[in-house]
The first five atom37 places (N, CA, C, CB, O) and aatype in JSON, in Angstrom:
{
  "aatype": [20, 20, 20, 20, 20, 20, 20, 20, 20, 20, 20, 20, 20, 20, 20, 20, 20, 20, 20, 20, 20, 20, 20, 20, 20, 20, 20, 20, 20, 20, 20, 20, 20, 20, 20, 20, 20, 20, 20, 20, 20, 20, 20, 20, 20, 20, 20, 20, 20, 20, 20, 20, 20, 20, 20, 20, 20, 20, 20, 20, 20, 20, 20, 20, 20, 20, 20, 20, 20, 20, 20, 20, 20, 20, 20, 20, 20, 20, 20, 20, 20],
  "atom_mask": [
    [1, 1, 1, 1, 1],
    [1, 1, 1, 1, 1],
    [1, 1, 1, 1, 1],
    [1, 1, 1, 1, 1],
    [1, 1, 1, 1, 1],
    [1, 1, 1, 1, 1],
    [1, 1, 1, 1, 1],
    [1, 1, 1, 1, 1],
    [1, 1, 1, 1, 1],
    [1, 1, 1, 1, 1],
    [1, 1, 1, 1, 1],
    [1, 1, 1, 1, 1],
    [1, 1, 1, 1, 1],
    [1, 1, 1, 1, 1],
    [1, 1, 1, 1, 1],
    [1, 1, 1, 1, 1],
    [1, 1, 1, 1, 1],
    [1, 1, 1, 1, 1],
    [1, 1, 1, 1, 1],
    [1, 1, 1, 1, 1],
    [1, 1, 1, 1, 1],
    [1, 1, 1, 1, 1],
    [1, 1, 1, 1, 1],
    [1, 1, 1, 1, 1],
    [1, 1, 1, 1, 1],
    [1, 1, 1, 1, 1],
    [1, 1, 1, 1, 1],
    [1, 1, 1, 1, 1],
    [1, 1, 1, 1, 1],
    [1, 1, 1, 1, 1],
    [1, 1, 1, 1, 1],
    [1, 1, 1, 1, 1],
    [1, 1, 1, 1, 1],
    [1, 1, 1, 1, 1],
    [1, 1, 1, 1, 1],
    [1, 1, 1, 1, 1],
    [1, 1, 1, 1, 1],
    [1, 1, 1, 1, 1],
    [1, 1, 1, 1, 1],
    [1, 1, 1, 1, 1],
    [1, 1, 1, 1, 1],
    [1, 1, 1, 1, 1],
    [1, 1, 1, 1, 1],
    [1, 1, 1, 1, 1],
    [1, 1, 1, 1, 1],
    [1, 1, 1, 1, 1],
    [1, 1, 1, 1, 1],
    [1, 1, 1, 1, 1],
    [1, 1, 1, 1, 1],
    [1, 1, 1, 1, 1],
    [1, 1, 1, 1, 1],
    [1, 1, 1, 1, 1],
    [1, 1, 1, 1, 1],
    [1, 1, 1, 1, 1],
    [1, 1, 1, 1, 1],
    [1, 1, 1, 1, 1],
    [1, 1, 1, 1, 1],
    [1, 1, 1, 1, 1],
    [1, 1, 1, 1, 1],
    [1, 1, 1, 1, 1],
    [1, 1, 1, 1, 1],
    [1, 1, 1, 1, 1],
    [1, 1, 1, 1, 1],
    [1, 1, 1, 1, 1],
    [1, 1, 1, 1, 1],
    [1, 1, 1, 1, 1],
    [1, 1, 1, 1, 1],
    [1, 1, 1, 1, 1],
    [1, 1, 1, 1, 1],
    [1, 1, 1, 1, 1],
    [1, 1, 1, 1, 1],
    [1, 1, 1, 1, 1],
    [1, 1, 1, 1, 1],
    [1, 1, 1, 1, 1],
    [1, 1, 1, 1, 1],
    [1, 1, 1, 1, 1],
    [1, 1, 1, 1, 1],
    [1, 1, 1, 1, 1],
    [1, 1, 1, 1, 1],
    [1, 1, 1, 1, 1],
    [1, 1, 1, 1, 1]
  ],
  "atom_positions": [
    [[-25.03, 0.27, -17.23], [-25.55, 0.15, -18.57], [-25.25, 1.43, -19.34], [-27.07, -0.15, -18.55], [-25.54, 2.44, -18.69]],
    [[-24.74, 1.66, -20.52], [-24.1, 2.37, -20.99], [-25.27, 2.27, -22.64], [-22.4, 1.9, -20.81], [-25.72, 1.22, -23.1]],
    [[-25.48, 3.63, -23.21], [-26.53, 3.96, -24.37], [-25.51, 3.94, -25.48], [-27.45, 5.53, -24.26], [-24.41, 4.45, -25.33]],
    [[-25.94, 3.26, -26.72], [-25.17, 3.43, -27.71], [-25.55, 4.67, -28.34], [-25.18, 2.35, -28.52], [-26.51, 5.31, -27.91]],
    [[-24.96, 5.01, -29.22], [-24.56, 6.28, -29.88], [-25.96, 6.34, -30.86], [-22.88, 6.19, -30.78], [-26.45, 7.47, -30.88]],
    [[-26.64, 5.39, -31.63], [-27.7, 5.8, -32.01], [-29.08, 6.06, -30.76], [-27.91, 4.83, -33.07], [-30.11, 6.7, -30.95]],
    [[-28.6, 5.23, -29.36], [-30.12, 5.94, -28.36], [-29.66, 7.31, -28.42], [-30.41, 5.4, -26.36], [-30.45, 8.19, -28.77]],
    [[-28.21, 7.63, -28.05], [-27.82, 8.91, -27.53], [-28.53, 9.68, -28.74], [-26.08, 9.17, -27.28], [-29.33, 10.57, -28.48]],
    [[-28.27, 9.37, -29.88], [-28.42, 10.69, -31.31], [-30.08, 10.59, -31.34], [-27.5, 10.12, -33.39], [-30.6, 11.68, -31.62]],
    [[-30.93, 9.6, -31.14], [-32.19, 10.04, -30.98], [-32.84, 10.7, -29.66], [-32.84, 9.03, -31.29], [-33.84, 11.41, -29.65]],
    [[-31.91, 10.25, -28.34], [-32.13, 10.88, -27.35], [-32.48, 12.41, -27.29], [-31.21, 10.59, -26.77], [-33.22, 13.08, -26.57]],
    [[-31.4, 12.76, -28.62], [-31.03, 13.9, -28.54], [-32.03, 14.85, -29.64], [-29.51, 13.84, -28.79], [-32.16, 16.06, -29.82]],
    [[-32.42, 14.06, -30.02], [-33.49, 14.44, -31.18], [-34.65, 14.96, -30.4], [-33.99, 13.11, -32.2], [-35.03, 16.13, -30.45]],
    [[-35.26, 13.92, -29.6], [-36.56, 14.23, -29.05], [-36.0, 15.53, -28.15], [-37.35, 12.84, -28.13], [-36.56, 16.56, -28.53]],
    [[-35.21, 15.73, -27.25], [-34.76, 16.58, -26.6], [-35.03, 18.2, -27.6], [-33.25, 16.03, -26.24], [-35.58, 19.26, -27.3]],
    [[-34.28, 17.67, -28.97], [-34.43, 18.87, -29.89], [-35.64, 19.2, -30.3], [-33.75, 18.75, -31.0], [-35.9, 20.4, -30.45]],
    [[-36.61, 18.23, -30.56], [-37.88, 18.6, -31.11], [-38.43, 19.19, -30.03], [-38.72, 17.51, -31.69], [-38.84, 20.32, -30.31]],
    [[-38.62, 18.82, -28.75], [-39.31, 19.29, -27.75], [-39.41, 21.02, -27.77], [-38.62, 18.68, -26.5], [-40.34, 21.81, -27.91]],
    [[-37.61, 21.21, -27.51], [-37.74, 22.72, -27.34], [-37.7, 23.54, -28.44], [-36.8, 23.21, -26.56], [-37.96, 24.74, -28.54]],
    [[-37.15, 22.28, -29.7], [-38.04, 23.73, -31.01], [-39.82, 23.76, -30.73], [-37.85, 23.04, -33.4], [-40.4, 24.84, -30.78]],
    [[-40.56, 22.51, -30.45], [-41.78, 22.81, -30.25], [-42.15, 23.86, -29.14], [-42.36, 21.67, -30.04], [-43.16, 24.53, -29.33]],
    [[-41.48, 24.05, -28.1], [-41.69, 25.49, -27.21], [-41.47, 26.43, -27.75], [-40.99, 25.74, -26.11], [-42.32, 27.32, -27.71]],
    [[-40.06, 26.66, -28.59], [-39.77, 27.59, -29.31], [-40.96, 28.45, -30.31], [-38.78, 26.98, -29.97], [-41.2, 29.65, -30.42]],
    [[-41.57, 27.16, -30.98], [-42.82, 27.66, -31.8], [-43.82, 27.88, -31.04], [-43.31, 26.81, -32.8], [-44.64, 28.45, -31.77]],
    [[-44.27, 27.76, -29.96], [-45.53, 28.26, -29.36], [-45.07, 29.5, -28.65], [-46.28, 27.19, -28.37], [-45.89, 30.19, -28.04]],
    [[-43.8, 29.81, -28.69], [-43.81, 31.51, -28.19], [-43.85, 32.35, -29.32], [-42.44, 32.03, -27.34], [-44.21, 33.53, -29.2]],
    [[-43.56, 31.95, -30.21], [-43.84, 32.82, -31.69], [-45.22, 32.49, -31.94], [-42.84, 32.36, -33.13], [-45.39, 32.04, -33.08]],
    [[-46.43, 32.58, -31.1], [-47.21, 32.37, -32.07], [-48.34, 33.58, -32.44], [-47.77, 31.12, -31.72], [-49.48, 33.3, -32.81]],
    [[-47.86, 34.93, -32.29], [-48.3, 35.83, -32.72], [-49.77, 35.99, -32.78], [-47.76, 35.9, -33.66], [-50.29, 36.2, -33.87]],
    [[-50.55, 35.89, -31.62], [-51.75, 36.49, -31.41], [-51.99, 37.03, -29.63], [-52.85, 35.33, -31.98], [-51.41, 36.76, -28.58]],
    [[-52.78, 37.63, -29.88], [-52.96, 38.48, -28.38], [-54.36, 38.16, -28.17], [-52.68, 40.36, -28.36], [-55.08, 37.67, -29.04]],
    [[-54.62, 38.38, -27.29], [-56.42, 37.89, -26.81], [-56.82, 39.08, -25.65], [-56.56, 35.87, -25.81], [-55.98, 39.47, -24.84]],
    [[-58.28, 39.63, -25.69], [-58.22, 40.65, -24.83], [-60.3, 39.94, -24.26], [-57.76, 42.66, -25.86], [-61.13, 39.43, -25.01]],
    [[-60.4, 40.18, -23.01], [-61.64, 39.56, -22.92], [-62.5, 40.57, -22.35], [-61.62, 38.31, -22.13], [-61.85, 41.14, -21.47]],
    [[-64.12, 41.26, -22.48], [-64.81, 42.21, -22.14], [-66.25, 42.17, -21.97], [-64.52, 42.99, -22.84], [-66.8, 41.21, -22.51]],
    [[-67.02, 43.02, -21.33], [-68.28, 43.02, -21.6], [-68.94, 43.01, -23.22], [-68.64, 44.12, -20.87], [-69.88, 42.45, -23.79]],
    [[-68.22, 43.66, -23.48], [-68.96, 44.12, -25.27], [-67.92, 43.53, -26.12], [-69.11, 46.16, -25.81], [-66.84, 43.31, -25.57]],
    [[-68.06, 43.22, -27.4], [-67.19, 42.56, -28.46], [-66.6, 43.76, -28.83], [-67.89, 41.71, -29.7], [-65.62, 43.51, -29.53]],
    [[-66.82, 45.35, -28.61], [-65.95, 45.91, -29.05], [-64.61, 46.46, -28.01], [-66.66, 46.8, -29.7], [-63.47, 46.79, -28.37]],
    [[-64.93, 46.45, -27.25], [-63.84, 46.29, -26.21], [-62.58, 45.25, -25.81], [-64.5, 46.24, -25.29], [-61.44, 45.33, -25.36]],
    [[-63.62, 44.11, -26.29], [-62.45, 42.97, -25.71], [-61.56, 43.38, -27.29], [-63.17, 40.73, -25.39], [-60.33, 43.52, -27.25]],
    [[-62.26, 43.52, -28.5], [-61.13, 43.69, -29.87], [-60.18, 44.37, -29.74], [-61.55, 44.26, -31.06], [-59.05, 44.0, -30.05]],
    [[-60.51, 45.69, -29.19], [-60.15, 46.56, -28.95], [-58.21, 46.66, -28.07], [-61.43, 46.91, -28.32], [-57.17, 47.28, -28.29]],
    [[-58.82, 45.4, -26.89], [-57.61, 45.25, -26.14], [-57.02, 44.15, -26.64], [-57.76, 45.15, -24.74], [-56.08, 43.68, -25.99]],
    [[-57.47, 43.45, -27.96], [-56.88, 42.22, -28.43], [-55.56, 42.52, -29.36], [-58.01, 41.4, -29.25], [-54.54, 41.9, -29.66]],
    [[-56.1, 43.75, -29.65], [-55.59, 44.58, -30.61], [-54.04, 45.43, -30.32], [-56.75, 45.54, -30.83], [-52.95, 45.39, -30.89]],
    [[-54.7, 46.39, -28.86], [-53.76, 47.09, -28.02], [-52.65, 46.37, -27.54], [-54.37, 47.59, -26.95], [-51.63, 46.95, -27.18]],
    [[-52.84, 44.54, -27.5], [-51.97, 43.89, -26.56], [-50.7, 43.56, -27.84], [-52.83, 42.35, -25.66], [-49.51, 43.37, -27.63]],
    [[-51.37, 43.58, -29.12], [-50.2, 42.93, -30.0], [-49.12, 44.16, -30.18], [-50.83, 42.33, -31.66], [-49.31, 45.37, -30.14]],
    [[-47.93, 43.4, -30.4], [-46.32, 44.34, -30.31], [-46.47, 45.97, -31.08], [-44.83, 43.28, -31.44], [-47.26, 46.14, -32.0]],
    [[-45.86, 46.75, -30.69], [-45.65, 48.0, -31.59], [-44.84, 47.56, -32.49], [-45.09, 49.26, -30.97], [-43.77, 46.98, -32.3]],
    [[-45.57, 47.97, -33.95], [-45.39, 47.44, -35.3], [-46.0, 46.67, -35.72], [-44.49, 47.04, -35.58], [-46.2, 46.86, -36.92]],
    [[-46.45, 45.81, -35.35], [-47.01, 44.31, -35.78], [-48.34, 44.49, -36.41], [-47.2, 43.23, -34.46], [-49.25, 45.17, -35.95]],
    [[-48.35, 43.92, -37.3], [-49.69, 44.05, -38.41], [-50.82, 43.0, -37.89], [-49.22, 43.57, -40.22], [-50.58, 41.9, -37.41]],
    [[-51.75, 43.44, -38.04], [-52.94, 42.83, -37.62], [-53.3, 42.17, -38.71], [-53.96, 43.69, -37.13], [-53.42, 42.8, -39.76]],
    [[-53.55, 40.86, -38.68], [-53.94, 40.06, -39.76], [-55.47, 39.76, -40.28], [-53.38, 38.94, -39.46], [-55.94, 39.89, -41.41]],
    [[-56.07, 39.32, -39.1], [-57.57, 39.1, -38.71], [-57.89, 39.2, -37.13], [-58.03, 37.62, -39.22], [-56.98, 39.15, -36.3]],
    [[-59.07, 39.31, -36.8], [-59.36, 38.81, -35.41], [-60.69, 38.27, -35.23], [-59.18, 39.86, -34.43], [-61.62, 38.52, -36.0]],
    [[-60.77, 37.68, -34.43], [-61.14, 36.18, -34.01], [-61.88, 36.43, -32.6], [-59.66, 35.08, -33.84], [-61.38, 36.61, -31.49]],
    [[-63.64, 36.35, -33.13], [-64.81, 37.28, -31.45], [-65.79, 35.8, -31.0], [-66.65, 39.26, -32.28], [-66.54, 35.26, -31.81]],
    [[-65.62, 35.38, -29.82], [-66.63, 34.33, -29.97], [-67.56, 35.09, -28.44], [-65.83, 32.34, -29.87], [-66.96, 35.82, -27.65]],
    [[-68.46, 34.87, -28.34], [-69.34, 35.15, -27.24], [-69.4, 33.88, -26.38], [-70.76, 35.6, -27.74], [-69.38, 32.78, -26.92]],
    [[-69.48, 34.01, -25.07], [-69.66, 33.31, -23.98], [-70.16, 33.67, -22.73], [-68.74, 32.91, -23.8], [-69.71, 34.64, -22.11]],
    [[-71.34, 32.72, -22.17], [-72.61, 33.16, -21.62], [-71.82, 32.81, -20.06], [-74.27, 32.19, -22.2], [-71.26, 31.74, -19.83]],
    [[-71.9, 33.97, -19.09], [-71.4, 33.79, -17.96], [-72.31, 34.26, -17.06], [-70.23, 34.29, -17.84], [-72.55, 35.46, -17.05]],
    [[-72.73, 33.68, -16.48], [-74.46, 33.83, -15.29], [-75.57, 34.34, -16.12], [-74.41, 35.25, -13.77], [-76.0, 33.61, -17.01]],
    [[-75.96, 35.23, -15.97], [-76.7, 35.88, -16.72], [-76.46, 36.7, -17.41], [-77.34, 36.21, -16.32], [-77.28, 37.62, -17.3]],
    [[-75.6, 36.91, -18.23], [-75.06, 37.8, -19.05], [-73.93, 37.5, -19.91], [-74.78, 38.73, -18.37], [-73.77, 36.28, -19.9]],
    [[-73.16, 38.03, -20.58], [-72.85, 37.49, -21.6], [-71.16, 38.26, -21.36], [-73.98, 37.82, -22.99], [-70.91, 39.22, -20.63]],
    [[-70.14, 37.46, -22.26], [-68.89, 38.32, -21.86], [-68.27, 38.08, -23.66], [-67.67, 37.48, -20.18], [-68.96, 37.42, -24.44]],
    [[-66.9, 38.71, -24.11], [-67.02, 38.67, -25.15], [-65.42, 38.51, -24.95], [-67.86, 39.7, -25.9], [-64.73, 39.21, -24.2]],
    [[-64.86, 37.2, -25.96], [-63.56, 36.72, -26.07], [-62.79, 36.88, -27.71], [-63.7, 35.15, -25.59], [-62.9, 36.08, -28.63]],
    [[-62.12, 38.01, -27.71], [-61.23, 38.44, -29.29], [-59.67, 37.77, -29.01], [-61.03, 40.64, -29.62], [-59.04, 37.5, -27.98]],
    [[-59.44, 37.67, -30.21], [-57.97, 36.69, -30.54], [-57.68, 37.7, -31.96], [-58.29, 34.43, -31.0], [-58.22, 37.56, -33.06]],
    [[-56.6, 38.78, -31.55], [-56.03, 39.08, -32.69], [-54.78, 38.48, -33.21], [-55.89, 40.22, -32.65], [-53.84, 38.42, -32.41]],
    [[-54.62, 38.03, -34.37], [-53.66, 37.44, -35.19], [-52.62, 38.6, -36.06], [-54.53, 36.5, -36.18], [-52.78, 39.57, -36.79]],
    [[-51.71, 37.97, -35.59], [-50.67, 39.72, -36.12], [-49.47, 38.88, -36.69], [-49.9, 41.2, -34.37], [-49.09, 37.74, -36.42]],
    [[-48.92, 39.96, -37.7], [-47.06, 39.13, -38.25], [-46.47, 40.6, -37.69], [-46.53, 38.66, -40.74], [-46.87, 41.77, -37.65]],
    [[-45.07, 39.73, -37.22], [-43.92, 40.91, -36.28], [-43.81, 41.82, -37.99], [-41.65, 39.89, -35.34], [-43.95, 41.12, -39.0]],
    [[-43.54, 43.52, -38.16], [-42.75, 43.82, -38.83], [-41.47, 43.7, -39.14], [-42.91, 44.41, -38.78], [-40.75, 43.5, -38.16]],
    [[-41.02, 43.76, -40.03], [-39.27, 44.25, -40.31], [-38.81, 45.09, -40.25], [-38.67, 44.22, -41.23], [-37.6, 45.16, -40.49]]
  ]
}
């Protein structure tokens, strides 16, 4: 059984979308650092994004682990030029 030329050209499509969609989740420019205190985990959320890269916002949610508490930052950065 042999694919005609339009399965092949959409074959080839999904194939393409796939790995531009990988492509875009490695660009996706944030770092995450996790700690006892919210200023620590920022801290390394911060330290982890590229030399140069601008910090946009960051992003602290708290989460309760046994009895105590741990603290999860997501800094959002754009690469410089």
């Amino acid at each position: 059984m042999s694919l005609s030329w339009k399965s092949k050209r959409g074959f080839g499509f999904v194939i393409g979308l796939a790995l531009w969609s990988l492509g875009s989740a490695a660009v996706a420019h944030t770092s995450s650092g996790e700690a006892a205190t919210e200023q620590m985990a920022r801290a390394q959320a911060v330290r982890l994004a590229p030399k140069g890269a601008t910090i946009t916002s960051v992003d602290c949610k708290e989460k309760d682990v046994g009895f105590s508490s741990r603290f999860r930052c997501t800094a959002h950065w754009t690469q410089g030029s």
